[in-house]
N, C-alpha and C positions, 0 to 999 in steps of 0.2 A: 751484805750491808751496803745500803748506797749514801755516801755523808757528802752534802753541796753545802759550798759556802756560798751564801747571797748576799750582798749591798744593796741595798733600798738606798735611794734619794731622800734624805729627812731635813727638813728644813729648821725643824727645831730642834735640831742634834748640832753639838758647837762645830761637830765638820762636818756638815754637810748632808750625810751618810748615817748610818749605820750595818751592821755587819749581824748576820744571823745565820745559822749550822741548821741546814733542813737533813733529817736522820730518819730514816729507813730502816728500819732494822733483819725485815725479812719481805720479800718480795709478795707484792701483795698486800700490805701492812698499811695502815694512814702512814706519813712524813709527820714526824714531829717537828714542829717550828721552837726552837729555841735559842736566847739571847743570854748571854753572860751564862750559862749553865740553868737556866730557868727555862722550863718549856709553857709557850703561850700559848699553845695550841697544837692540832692536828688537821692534817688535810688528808684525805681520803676518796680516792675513786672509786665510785658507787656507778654502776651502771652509763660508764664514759662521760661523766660528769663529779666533778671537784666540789666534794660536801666537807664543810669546815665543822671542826668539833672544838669546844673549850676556849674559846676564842674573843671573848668580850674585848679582850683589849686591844682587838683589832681590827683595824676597818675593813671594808670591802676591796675600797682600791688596792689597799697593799695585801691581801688575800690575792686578788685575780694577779697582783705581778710576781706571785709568788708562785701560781697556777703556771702562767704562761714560760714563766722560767726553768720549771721543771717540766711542763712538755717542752721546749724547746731541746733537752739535752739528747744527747748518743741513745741510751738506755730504754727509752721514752718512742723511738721509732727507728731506730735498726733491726730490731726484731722483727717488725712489720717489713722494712724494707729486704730481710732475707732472706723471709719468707716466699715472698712476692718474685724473688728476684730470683730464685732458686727452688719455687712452686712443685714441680715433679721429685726434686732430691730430699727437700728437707723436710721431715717431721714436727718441729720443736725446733723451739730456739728458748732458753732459760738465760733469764739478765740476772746472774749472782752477784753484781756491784757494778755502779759503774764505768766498768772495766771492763768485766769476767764477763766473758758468754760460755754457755754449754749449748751445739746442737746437737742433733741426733737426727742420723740419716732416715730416711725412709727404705722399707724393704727391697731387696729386687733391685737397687739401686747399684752400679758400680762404682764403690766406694772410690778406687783407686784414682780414676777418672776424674771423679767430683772432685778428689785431694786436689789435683792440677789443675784446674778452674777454679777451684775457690784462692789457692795460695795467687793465681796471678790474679785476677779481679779484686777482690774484697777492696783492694786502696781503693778504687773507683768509687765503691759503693757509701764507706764509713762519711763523712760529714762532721765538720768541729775536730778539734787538734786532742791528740791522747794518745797514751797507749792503752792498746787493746789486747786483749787476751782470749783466743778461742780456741777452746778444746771442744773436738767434734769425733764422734761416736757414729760406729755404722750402728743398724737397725737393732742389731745381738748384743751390743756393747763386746765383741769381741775383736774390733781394730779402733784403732780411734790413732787421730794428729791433734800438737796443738800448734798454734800459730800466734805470735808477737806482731802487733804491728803498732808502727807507732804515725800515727796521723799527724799531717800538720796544716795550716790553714793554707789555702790556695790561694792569690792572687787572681781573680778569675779575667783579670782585665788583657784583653789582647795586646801581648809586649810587640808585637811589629809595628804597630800605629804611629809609632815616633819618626821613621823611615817614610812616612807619606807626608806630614806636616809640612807646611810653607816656613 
């Protein structure tokens, strides 16, 4: 289950704001958009595009930053990026929650190996602050590791630049 809390800008809300529970229930599934315990809608990716269902009471703009905010998270392209990034070892990668990852090795592959490459890389790779959770499966499901990590936002700004300054 993956549960995001969003803040929308609402200007005829007396702060400001409002606060809304986008809910997942299983991987794959539309997001139900809901407020106070009432669900206004669903968002559903249909063929890499965001189709809204049940939704009248809600406009477009706050549909797309509702769109942009859940691709923006972890779950949304770490999958893609571990893929990518680990193309010859990994088979799969399954997003169980926000969190939770499952991969599963590809054949042929030395498990062993991959274990110490992934446990030192992965900080590199993660993006946005969390703990993350991966449990990773050779090809048999007969060895598997998990790994804890817990991310946190980078400063990406060059700290020596102070030291050149007039």
């Amino acid at each position: 289950m993956i549960k995001l809390h969003y803040i929308h800008e609402d200007g005829a809300s007396a702060l400001g704001f409002s606060a809304y529970l986008l809910l997942q229930e299983n991987n794959g599934e539309p997001f139900m958009i809901l407020r106070d315990d009432e669900i206004l809608g669903e968002l559903d990716m249909q063929g890499g595009c965001w189709k809204a269902s049940g939704t009248s009471v809600l406009n477009r703009d706050f549909l797309h930053a509702v769109e942009q905010f859940i691709d923006a998270q972890a779950f949304s392209t770490l999958p893609a990026m571990l893929l990518s990034r680990w193309a010859d070892d990994l088979e799969e990668v399954v997003v169980q929650s926000e969190s939770d990852y499952l991969l599963v090795c590809k054949p042929a592959r030395d498990f062993a190996i991959f274990e110490r490459i992934f446990r030192e890389f992965i900080t590199g790779i993660i993006r946005g602050e969390g703990l993350f959770n991966f449990k990773v499966f050779d090809a048999g499901f007969e060895r598997d590791f998990e790994l804890n990590v817990e991310a946190k936002a980078v400063d990406r700004a060059y700290a020596g630049l102070e030291k050149w300054q007039v």
